[in-house]
C-alpha positions in Angstrom: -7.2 24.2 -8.9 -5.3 26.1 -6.3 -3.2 24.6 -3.6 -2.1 26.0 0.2 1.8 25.8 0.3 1.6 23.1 2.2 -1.9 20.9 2.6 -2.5 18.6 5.6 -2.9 15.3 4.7 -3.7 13.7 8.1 -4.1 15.8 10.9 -4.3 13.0 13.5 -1.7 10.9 12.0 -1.1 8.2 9.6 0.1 4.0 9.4 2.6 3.4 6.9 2.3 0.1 4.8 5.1 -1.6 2.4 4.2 -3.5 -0.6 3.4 -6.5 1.7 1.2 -4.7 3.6 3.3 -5.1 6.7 2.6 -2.3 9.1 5.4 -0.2 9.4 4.5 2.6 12.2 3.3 5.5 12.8 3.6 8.9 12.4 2.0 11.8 14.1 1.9 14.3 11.2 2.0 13.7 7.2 1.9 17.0 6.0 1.4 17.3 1.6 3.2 19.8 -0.5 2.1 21.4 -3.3 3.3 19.5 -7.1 6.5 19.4 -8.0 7.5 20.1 -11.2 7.9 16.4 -12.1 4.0 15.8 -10.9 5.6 14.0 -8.1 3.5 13.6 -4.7 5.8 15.2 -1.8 4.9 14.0 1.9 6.9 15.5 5.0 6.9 12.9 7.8 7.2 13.8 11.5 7.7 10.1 13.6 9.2 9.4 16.6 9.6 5.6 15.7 12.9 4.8 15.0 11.8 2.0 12.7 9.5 3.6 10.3 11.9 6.6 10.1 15.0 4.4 9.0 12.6 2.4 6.6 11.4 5.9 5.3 14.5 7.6 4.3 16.5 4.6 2.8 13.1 3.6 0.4 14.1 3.9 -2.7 11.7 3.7 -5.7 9.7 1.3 -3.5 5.7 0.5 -3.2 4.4 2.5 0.1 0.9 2.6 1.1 -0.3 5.6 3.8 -3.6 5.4 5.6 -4.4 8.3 7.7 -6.0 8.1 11.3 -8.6 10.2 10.7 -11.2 8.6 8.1 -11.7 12.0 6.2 -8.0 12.1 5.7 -6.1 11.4 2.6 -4.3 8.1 1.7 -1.7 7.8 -0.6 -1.0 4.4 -2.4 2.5 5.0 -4.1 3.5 3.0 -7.0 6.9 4.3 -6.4 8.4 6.1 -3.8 11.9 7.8 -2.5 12.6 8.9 1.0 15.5 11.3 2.6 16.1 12.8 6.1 14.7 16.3 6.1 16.0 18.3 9.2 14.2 15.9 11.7 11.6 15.0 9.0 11.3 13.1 6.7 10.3 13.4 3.0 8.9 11.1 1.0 8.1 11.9 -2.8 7.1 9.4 -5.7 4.3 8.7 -8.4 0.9 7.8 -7.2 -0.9 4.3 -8.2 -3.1 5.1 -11.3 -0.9 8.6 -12.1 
């Protein structure tokens, strides 16, 4: 299977979810990148809610559930996942639920 560098994952946007299922906000563009070596899922995050961004980058090896806007989009239930400021992203990369 062949990937784009870089595969949209919600064009219109995506809620972000904690183990709880507490709604953490919104971001306006969740962008995939292509596998990483370690078969980790990548996300870039662009949000303007201060919130969700803080949550983001300090998750670490955390449960985080992402439900895109649009209902073609993909979601992405992580069983664990790590988040770090990326320029004025965000990225988020873990293991997928059932991976």
């Amino acid at each position: 299977m062949e990937y784009a560098s870089e595969v949209s994952a919600a064009n219109d946007g995506a809620r972000f979810f904690d183990e709880k299922k507490r709604d953490l906000g919104w971001a306006a563009k969740v962008s995939k990148r292509d596998p990483s070596l370690g078969g980790l899922t990548v996300l870039d995050i662009a949000t303007a809610e201060p919130s969700l961004a803080m949550f983001l980058r300090s998750l670490d090896k955390g449960r985080l559930f992402v439900r895109p806007a649009d209902v073609l989009g993909e979601s992405f239930a992580f069983a664990w996942a790590s988040g770090y400021a990326n320029g004025q992203d965000i990225r988020v990369q873990g293991v997928l639920e059932g991976k």
